[in-house]
N, C-alpha and C positions, 0 to 999 in steps of 0.2 A: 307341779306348776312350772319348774323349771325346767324340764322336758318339753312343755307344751310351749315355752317362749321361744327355747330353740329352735322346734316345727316349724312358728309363725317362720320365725327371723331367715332360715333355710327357705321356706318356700317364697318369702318377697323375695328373699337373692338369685335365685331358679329364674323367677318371674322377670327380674332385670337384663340377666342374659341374654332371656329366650324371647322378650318383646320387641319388636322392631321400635313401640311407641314411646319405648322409654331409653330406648338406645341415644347413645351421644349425636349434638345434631351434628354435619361437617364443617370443619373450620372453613371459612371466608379463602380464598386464594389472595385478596386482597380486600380492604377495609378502611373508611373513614368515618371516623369518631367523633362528633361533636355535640356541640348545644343544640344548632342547626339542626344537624343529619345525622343519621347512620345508613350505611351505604354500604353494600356489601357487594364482591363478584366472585361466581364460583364456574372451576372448568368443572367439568365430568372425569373421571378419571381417562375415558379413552384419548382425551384430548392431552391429558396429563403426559403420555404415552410416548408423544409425539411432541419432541421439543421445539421442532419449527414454529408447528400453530400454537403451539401453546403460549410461548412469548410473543406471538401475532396478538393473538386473543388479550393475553395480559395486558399488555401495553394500549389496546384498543379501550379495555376497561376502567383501568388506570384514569387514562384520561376522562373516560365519561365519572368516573369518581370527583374528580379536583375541578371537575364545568358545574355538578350538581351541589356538589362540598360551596363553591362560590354563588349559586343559584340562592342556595337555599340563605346562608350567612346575609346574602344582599335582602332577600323576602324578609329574614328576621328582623335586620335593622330598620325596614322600610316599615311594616306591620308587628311588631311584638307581640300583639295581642291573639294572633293567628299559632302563636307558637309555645304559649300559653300551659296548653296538656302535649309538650313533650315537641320532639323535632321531628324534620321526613324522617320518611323510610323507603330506601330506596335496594332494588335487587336486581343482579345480574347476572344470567346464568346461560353458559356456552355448552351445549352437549350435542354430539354426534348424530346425527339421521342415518348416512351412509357414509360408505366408502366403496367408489365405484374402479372394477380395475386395477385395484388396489393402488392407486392412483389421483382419483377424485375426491375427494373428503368435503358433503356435504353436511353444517353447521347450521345448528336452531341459535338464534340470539335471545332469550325470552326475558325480558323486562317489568319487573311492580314498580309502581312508583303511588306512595303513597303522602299529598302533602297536604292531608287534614280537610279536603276538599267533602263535597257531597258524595265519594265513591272514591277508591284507590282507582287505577288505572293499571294497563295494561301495555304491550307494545310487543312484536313481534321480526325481527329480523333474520338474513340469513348471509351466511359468509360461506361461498364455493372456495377450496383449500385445491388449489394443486402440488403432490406431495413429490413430484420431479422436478418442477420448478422453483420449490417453498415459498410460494405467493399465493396472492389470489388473484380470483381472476373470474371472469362472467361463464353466461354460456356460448359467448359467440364461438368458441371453434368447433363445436359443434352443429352448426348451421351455415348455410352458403352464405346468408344473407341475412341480417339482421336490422336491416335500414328502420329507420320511424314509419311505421305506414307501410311500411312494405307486404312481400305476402304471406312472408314466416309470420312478421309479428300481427297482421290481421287474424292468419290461421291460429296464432295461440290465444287473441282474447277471445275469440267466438268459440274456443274450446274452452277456455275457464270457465265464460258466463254461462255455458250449460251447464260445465260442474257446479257451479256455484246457485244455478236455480235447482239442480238437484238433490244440493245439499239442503238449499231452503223448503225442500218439496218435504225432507227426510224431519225438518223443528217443525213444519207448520207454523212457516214462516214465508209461504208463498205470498204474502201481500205486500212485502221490502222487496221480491224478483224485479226489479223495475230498473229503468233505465238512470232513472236519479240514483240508487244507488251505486248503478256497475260504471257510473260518468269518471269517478276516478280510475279506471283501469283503460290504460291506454295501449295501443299497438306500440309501445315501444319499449325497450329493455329497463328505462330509467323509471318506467312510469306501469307497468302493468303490474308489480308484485314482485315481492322477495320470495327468491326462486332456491325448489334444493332439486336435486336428483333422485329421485324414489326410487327406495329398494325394490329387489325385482327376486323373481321363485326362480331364476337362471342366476346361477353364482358366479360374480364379478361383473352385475350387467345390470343397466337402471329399466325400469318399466317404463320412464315416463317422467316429465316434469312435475310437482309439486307447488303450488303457490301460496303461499301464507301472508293472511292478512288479520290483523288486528281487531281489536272492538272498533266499532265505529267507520272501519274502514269502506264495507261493502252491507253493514246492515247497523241496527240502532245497538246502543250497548248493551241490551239486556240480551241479544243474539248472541257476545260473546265474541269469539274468534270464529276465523273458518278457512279451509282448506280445500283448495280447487287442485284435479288430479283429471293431467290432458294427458291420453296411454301416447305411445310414442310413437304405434302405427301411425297417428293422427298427422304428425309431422314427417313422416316418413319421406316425402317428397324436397325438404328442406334439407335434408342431414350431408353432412361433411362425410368424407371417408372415417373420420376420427367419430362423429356422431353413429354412424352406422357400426363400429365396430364395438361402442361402448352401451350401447340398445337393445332389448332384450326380454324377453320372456314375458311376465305378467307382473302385476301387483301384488303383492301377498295377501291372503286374507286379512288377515290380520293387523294390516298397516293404517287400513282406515279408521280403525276402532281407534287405535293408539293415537290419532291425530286430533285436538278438539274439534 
């Protein structure tokens, strides 16, 4: 009998190791605690890696902790009754896309935010990392030109909205392809989409811009998120000497699976 208890007790200890499911979850890089909220921000460890962005990132989170920590505390005193079964839940989470040139360091921002609504929510952002200058910084230097309206940025939204009818063509979701939805995506840097650099099958070279947009952004919430991917040849005619030297190869198979 007491043979066999041991068995048990060895094989759930086995079991604990070797499961990822039961594995310890990652401590918060940063946390707030309350009746309100709990709110949580986590790097990836490549970001970890890299102490410039990393206290970029910190500090960016930080504060969306102590805006939502008052959001929510102002909601509770306002409604109590909303808060009833337990406080938000809010999550931040900064992880690596690329690194281009070893140089460029493109950054996913991906946000829950859950405050008892009819659905949690979603949110998607991106932070371009230059690791020579330890700031951020857009995609303009790699483009002549970048004006509102101009013809870089007309040439990038007529290349999104085809990706992005492509993508709807791929959920069978071709009846949101429509002009009301793509109305928010404009020719211009501020207004068309948080942008990364996509990895590329040529080592130290992007394939192409990447655009990420949110639930509700470019289709209804039940479509999710989505990901519009303009190759680079596309813009070819726009690129800086720094654009053209950092350009390159293809997309990897594999990249688009990985993207919602």
């Amino acid at each position: 009998m007491r043979a066999g208890l041991l068995a048990i007790f060895s094989a759930v200890a086995t079991i604990a190791l070797v499961s990822p499911s039961l594995a310890a979850d990652p401590k918060p890089d940063a946390i707030v605690k309350t009746k309100s909220i709990e709110a949580r921000v986590f790097l990836d460890d490549k970001i970890k890696a890299d102490a410039p962005l990393a206290a970029d990132c910190l500090a960016e989170g930080k504060k969306w902790l102590d805006k939502n920590a008052a959001d929510a505390a102002a909601a509770r005193k306002q409604d109590p009754q909303f808060f009833k079964d337990g406080g938000w839940d809010f999550e931040r989470k900064y992880s690596i896309r690329s690194v281009v040139s070893d140089r460029y360091v493109s950054v996913l921002r991906d946000d829950y935010m859950d405050t008892h609504g009819a659905h949690p929510n979603s949110d998607v952002n991106t932070v371009l990392w230059d690791k020579a200058e330890s700031k951020r910084i857009s995609i303009r230097p790699f483009f002549t030109e970048t004006a509102d309206k101009g013809p870089t940025m007309k040439a990038m939204v007529k290349a999104v909205i085809a990706s992005l009818k492509t993508e709807k063509r791929k959920r069978d979701s071709s009846e949101t392809a429509t002009d009301e939805w793509f109305k928010g995506v404009e020719p211009s840097l501020l207004k068309i989409g948080a942008v990364t650099l996509a990895p590329s099958t040529e080592t130290g070279k992007s394939s192409g811009l990447t655009f990420h947009y949110p639930s509700y952004a470019v289709g209804p919430y039940a479509e999710g998120q989505y990901v519009a991917f303009v190759p680079w040849e596309t813009l070819k005619l726009y690129l800086t000497p720094e654009g053209a030297r950092i350009f390159g190869g293809a997309r990897p198979k594999g990249d688009a699976e990985e993207q919602p």
